[in-house]
N, C-alpha and C positions, 0 to 999 in steps of 0.2 A: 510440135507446137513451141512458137517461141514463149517462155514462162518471163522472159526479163519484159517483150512489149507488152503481153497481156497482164504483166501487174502492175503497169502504174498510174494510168489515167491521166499522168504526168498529173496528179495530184490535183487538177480540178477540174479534169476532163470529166464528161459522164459515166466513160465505159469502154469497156472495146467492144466499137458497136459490131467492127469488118467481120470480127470472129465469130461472135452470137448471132447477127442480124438481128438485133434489136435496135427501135427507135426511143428512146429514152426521153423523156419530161418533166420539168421541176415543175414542182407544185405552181398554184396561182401567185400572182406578187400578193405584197401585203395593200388594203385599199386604204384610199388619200387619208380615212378617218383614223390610222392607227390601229385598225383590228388584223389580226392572222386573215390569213388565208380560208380555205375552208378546212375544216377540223382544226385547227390550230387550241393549245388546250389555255391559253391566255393571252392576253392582248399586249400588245407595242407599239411605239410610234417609232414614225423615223426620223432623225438626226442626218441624214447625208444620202444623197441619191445623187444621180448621174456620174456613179463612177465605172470606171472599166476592168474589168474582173478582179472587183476587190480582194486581197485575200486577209493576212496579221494585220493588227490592230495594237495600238498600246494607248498607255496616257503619259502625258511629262509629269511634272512633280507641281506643275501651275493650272495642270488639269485638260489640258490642249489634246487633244486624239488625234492620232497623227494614224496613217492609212493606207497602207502599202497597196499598191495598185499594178497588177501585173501588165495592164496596158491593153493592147488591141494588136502586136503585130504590127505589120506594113507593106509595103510594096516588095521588100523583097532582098537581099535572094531569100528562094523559097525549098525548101526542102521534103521529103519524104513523109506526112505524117507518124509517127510513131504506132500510133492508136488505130491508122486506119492507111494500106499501104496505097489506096485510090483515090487519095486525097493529101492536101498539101496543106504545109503551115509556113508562111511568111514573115519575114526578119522587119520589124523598124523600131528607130527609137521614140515608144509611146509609153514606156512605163513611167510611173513616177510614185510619188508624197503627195497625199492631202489632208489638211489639217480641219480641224472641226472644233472651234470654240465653245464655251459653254454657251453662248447662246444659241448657238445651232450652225451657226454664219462658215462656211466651211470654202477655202481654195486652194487651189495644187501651187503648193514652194516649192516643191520636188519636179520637173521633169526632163523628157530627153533621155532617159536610164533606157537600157535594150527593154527589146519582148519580141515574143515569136509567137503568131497565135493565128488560127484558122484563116484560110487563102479568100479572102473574100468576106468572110465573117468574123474576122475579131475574136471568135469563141475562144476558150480551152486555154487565152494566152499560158506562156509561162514566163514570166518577168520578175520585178521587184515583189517578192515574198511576205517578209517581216520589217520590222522597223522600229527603232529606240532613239530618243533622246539620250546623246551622251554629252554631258556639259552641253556646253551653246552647242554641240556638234548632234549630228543624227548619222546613226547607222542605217544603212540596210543592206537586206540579203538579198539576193539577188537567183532566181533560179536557174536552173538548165534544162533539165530531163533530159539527158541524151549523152554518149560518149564524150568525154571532154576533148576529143581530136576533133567533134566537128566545128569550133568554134573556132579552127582554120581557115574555114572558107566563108567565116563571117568577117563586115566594116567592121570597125575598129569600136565601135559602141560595143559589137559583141562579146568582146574580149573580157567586157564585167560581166557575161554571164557565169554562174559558178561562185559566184566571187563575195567578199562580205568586203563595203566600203564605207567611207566616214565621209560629212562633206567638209567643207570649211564652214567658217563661222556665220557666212551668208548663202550659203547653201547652193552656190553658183558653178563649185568644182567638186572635185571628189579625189580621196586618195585612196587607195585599195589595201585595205587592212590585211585579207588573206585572202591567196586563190585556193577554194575548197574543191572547186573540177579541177585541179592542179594535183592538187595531193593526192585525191581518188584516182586519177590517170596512172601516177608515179607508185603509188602504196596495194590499191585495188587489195583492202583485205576479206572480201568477201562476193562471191559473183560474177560476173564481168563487169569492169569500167562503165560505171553508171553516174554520174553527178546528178543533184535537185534538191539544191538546200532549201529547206522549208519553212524551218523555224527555228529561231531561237530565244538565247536567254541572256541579258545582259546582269553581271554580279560582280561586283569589286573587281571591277576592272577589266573583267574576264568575259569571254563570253564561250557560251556553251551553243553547238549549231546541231541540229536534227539532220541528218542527209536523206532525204528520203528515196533518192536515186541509188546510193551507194547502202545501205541499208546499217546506218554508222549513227554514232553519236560523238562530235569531235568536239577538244576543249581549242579556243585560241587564245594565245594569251595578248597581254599589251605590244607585244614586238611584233604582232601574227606569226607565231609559233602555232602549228598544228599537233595535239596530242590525240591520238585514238582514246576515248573513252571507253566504248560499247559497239560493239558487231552485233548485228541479228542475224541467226541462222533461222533459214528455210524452214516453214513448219509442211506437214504433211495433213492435208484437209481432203474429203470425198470429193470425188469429181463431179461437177452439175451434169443435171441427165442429159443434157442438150448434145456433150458430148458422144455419145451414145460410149462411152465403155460399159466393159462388163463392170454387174453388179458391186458395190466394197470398192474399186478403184481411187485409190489415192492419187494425188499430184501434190505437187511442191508449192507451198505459197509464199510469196516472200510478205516482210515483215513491214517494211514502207514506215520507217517512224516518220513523223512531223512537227513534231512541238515539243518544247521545252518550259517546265514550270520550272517552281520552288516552294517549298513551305515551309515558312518563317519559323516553325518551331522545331524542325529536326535539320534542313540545311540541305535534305537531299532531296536530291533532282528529279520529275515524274513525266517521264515519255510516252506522248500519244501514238497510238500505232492506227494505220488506215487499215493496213492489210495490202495484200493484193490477188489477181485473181484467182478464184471466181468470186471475191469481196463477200462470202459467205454472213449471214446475218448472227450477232453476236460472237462472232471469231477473234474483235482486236481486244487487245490488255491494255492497259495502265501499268507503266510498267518504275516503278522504287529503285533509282541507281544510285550507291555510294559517290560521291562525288570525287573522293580517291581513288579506292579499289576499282571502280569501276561493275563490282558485283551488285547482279542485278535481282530482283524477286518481283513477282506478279503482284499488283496493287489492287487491281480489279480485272474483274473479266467480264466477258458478256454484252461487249458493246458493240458497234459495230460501226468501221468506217468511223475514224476519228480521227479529226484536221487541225483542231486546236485544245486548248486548255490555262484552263484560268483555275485561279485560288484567292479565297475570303478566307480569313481566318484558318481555320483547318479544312476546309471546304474544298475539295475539288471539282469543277463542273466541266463539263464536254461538250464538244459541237462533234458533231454527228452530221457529216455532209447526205449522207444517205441511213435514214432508219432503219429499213428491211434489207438495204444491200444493194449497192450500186448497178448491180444485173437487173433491179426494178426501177430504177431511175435517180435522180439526186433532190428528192422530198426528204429532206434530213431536219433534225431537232437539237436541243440544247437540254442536257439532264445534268442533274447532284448527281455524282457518282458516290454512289457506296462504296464503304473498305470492305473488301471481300468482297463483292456481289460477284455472282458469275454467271448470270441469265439478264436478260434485255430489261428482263421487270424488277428485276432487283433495283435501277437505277432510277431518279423519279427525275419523270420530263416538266422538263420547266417552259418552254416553248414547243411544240409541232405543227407541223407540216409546212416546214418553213422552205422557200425554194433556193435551191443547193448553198446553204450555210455555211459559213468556212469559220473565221477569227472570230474571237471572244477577247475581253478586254474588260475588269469590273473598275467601277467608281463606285463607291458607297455602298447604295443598294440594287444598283441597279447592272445590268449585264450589256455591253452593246459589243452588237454581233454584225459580222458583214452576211450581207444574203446577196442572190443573184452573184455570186461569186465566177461564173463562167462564161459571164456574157459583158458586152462591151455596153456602158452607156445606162444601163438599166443597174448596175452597181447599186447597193442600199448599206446604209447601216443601221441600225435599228437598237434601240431602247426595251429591253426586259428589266422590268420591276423581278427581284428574287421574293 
């Protein structure tokens, strides 16, 4: 079995459906009035709809939401599914930036950025990731999910896949701050050559990148200088019975970090982990890294499938693309995490049964999260009162 395809969902896929045969389903959208779904444990409205598999989210310092958009794909060339080896996923430049005022009034300054996403459907893109205002300038990350060698036989949009870039001050060019499938190609320190930067963190100057291809946590600095922070080694999880092994059978699960926080009172950095397969429920940590050393300690446990992270005050909270685990589909919620918690109910849900939810982003008191994160056009952001 290959363990590198079946763990990564390339981070907003549903699943590896090829290997299970399972057909997977997000929960219901949210309805025109602001309410969840069904079971949903508190109510939202929406702030931004019609985007194409939205994923990070951040605010400027004027309050502006800016909204990383992995895109829809394109016509092509078209490649091998990762996730599913009967099906194809196609190359265009559809990703982008879209901004969302406080009045609600939201349009894309950002596009044209790569994405690679479902042959015909748009789904599962992988594009533009995350996104920060830096001065008049905006970063973003840019994804890959795949060997950084194939972005050989991509047009020349492709070549920002992997990659973290800044634009100019009108937002019409771009210069490439660092190639992160560059460095995992050349360094590769854990794995096989995987690139799919997911998340990151922008801090004086610096910024810290999640790889969740490469299963790493890198620092770049103002030159884009590359520093290895943090490697995750393999954990060892039961095998789901579908497999049919014998009883007790372990397999290897990789670690799939994706997000990058901070908190304001101690300085270090708190990484989200997804997991990968069989995306067992309650298996990913929270995980406390030195922002020196790079030594790491468990912050919380018991969560499962975790694609972003946000901080109030001391407050850590989670998105949760899937709650029971991505083998049951991507009905995922938004919880406080507890310090220490190490079981699912330890943590308390602040939003459910929300359909496949990705970014979190807080203003004041409120949380706003991308949902519909894997589909094109049906893209949400959404408003939680904490």
């Amino acid at each position: 079995m290959n363990q590198r395809r079946n763990r990564r969902l390339q981070l907003a896929a549903a699943t590896s459906s090829a290997l299970v045969g399972l057909c997977l389903v997000g929960a219901p959208p949210a309805s025109a009035d602001g309410h969840p779904g069904a079971g949903g444990s508190t109510t939202y409205r929406v702030v931004a709809s019609g985007l194409d598999n939205p994923r990070q989210l951040s605010f400027t310092r004027s309050g502006i939401l800016l909204v990383a958009e992995a895109g829809e794909g394109g016509t092509g060339p078209c490649l091998p599914d990762p996730e599913d080896p009967e099906a194809k996923v196609c190359f265009g430049a559809t990703g982008g930036v879209t901004k969302v005022n406080s009045r609600g009034r939201q349009a894309r300054i950002i596009s044209g950025l790569p994405s690679i996403g479902g042959e015909g459907t748009g789904a599962r893109a992988i594009g533009p990731s995350d996104v920060h205002k830096v001065g008049r300038k905006i970063a973003v990350l840019i994804g890959l999910g795949a060997n950084p060698a194939v972005r050989a036989g991509l047009p020349a949009p492709g070549q920002r896949m992997g990659t973290l870039i800044r634009t100019t001050r009108n937002h019409r060019s771009f210069r490439t701050i660092a190639d992160l499938a560059a460095w995992e190609g050349s360094h590769n320190p854990i794995n096989d050559p995987d690139s799919d930067p997911a998340g990151m963190l922008y801090r004086h100057g610096k910024y810290v990148v999640a790889d969740a291809g490469g299963n790493t946590v890198l620092k770049v600095n103002r030159r884009g200088h590359i520093k290895l922070l943090a490697k995750f080694a393999d954990r060892q999880v039961d095998a789901p019975p579908f497999l049919n092994l014998p009883p007790g059978t372990k397999i290897p699960m990789q670690a799939v970090p994706t997000s990058v926080a901070v908190k304001g009172h101690d300085g270090a950095y708190y990484v989200s982990q997804l997991t990968g397969f069989p995306f067992p429920k309650g298996a990913a940590n929270i995980y406390r890294i030195n922002p020196r050393s790079g030594k790491r300690t468990v912050y919380a446990s018991g969560l499962t499938n975790v694609t972003d992270l946000a901080v109030r005050g001391r407050t850590l909270y989670a998105v949760q693309i899937s709650t029971d685990g991505l083998l049951t589909g991507t009905t995922g919620s938004v919880v406080k995490v507890k310090r220490g918690g190490a079981t699912p109910t330890d943590h308390k849900p602040l939003a459910s049964a929300l359909p496949a939810p990705y970014g979190i982003a807080i203003k004041g008191h409120s949380a706003y999260v991308t949902t519909n994160s894997t589909e094109k056009n049906t893209g949400e952001v959404i408003r939680i009162r904490l």
